[in-house]
N, C-alpha and C positions, 0 to 999 in steps of 0.2 A: 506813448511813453509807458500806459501800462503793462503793454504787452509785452513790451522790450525786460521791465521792473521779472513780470512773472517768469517769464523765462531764465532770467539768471536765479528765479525762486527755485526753479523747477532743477538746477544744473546743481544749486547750490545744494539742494534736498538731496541729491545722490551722490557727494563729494565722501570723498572719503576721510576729510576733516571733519572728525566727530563735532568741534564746537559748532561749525557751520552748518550743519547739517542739522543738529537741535535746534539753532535757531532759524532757519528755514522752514522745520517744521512747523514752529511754535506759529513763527508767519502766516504759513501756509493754512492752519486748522482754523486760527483767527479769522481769515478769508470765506471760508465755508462757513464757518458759524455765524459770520455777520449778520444784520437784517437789513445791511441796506444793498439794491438791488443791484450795481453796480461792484459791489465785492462780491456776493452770490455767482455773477458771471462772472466773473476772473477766477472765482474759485471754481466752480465747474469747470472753468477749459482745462485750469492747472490742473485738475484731478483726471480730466478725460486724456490728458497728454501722459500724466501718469499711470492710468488705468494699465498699462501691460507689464510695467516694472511691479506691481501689487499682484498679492494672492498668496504667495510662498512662507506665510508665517502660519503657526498653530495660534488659535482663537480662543481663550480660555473668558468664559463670561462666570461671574462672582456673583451670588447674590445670596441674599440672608438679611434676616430684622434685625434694624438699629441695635447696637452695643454688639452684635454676636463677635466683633473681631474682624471684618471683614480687612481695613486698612493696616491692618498688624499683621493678619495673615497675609497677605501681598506682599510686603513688604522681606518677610523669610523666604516667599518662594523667590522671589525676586531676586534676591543675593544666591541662595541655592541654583537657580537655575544660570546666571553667569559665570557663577564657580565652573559650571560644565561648558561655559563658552558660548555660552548665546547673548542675545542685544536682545533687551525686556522695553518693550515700552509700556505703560499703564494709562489709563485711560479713566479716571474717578467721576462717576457722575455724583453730583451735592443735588440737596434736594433745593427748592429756590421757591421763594415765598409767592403766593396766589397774590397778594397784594401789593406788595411791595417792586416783586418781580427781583428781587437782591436775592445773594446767593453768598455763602460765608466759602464755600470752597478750603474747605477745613483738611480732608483728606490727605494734604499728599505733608502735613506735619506729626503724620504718624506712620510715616513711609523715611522716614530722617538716615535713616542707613541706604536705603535705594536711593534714594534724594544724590548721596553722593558719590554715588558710581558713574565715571564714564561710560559706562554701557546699559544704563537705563536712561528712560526720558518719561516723567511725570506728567498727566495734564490733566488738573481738574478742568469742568465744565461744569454747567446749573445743568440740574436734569428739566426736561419739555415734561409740561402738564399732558397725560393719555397718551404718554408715551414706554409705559411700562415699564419704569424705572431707570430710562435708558433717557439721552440728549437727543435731539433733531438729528442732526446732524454726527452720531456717531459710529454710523455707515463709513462714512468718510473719512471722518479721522482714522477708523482703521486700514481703509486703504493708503493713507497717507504714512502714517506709518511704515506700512509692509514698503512702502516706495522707498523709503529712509531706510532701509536693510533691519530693521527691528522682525528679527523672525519667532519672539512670540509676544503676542500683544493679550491682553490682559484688560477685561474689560469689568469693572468694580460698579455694581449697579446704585443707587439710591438707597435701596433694601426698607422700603416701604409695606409687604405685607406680601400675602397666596399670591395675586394676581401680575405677579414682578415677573413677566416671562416674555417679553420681547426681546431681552439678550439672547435667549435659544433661536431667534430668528436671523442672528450677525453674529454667530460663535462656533466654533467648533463642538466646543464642550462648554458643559453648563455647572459647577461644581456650588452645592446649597450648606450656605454654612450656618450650623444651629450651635446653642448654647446648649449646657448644659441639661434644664429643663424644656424640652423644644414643644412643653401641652401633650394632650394625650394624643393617641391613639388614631383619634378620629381627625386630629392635623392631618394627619399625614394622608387618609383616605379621601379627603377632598381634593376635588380635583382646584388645577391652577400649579402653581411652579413644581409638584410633585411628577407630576405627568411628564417634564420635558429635562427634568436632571439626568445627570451623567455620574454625577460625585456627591456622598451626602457628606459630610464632615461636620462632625460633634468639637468645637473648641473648645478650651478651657477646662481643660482635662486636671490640669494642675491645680485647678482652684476647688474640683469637685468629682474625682476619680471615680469616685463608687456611681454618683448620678449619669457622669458621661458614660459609662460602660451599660445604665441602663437604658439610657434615652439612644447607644448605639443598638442594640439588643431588639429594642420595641422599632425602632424605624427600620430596621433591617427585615424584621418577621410584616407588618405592614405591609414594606414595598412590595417581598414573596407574594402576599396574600392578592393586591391588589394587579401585580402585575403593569407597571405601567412601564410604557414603551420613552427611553429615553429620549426617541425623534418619531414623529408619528408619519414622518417622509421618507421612513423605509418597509419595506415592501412587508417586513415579519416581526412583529416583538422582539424587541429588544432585550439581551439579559438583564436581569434585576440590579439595579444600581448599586455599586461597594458603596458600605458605609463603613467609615473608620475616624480613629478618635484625635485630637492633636492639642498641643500647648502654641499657639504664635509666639508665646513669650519665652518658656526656656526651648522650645524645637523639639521635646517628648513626640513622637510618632511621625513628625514632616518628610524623615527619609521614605517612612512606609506612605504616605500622601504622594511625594513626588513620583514612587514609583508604578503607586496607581493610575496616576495620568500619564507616563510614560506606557504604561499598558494598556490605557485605552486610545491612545494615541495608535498605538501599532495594530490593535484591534478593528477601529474602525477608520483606517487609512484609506481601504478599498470605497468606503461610503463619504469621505468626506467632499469630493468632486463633485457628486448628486446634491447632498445638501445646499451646495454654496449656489448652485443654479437654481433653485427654486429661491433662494434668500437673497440673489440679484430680480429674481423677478418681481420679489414683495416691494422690492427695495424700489424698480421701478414703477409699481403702480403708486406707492407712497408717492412718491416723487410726481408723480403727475396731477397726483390730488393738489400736492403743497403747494406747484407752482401754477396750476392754472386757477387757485385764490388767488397767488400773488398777481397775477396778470391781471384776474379782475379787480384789483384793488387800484392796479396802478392805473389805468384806466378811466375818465375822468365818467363817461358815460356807465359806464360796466357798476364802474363804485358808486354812483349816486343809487343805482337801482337796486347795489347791493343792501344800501342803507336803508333805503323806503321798506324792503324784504324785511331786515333788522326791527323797524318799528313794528311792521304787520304783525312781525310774531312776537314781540312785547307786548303789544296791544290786545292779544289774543284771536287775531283774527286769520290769521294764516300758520299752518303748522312748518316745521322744519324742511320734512320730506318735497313737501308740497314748495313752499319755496326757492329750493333747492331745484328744483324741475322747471320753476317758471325763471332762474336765474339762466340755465343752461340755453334754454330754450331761445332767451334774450342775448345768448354767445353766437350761439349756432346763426342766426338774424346778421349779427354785427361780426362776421369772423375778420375783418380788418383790424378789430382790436388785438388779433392775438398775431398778425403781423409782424416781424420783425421790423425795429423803426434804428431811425439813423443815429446819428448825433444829436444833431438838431430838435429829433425827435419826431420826423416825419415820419410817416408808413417808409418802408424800403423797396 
């Protein structure tokens, strides 16, 4: 029965009925994101079925610290870029509590003009803890997407601090957006998300014209100075990242924005086929880390020894590394556990 369910998910996802096809998707992303192990598989086959109808969109990943604007600015390119005839989908990671595990997914009510366009499709998610500002799972989403005819996806990070740079590893382009005072100098020369931007943008131009024109000025002579390579996966430095200034709110400078990324878009077209293969391949070792925890978990033997492990190293008696090597070791012993099992739940 589920198979039968997915497969009209998978028909409905590509229909040319816009309403149906939003909500297919919305189905379909809920699937992947699940934690329980039986949508994970449905959502894996539907994604591998759709795997060849994805790829064809530009990748735009956002990111920048808390207030800089980031959902206001999405929200302008977003109608801007429809005006020219495209399908926007957006992608919002919320940050989500270490304790709680809740997530307010606030985002997409500062997107209220995208919000009502037939040719965009909104979807917040909680962003994953050591995941770089980015969700588990939102690999996938953007293949899901591109399968839903959405040809540019738009991926809005958490914008939690320097180290927010796991979207340059599932994006085309990496576009960092600062406030008007973005600190001095020596921001900008430390390494972490300065290293793998493509676009710097100064917002809030309107609020503080003279500061945005300095704080464009001093990040612009920085990136020269420092020289960092927009993707460190091509063969030669990259040129120096444009930095330019903008308003989300009245749209001051967003034509000269959009047609920087249209210019980098044409620029580095020849390079973006090479990117995306080495970003399936991170994508697959991920992927093999996440699920052979999950296997040992679900495993009745696998998870008891993962737990005794668990206490050793509370206890202080055995370190991570080390446990980690006597867990595998205890896989490699018992490889029936990672067997394919039936219904029933037998080995297969």
């Amino acid at each position: 029965m589920s198979a039968m369910r997915d497969n009209h998910l998978a028909q409905d996802l590509t229909s040319k009925d816009i309403l149906l096809r939003r909500r297919a998707l919305s189905k379909a992303i809920t699937l992947v994101e699940s934690s329980r192990i039986d949508h994970r598989q449905r959502g894996d086959e539907l994604l591998d079925e759709l795997f060849p109808k994805a790829g064809s969109s530009f990748r735009i990943g956002i990111t920048g610290p808390p207030g800089s604007g980031k959902s206001t600015l999405v929200d302008a390119m977003g109608l801007m870029l429809i005006e020219q005839g495209h399908q926007v989908a957006v992608l919002c990671v919320d940050p989500s509590s270490n304790l709680s595990d809740g997530c307010v997914l606030a985002d997409k009510t500062r997107m209220h003009r995208l919000a009502c366009s037939d040719n965009a499709y909104i979807r917040p998610s909680a962003g994953s803890a050591g995941y770089g500002g980015v969700a588990q799972q939102t690999r996938a989403a953007i293949r899901l997407c591109e399968a839903a005819a959405y040809d540019f996806v738009v991926v809005e990070t958490v914008g939690v601090g320097q180290n927010e740079c796991a979207v340059a590893a599932m994006t085309d382009m990496v576009l960092l957006l600062q406030g008007p005072t973005p600190g001095d100098d020596l921001q900008v020369i430390k390494k972490g998300i300065y290293e793998h931007v493509d676009l710097v943008v100064v917002n809030k131009v309107d609020l503080a014209r003279a500061a945005a024109l300095k704080a464009q000025r001093r990040i612009a002579s920085a990136l020269r100075l420092t020289r960092y390579g927009a993707r460190h996966v091509s063969p030669h430095l990259q040129p120096t990242p444009r930095v330019c200034t903008v308003s989300a709110v009245t749209g001051d400078g967003l034509s000269t924005l959009m047609n920087s990324i249209t210019l980098y878009q044409q620029e580095e077209a020849r390079n973006i086929a090479g990117r995306r293969m080495i970003q399936d391949k991170t994508w697959l070792e991920e992927s093999i880390g996440s699920q052979a925890l999950s296997k040992i978990k679900a495993d009745e033997y696998l998870r008891t020894m993962f737990n005794a492990l668990v206490d050793l190293v509370h206890a202080g008696r055995r370190a991570p590394p080390a446990a980690a090597r006597q867990l595998l070791a205890l896989v490699s012993e018992h490889p029936e556990s990672f067997a394919p099992r039936g219904q029933n739940g037998a080995t297969a």
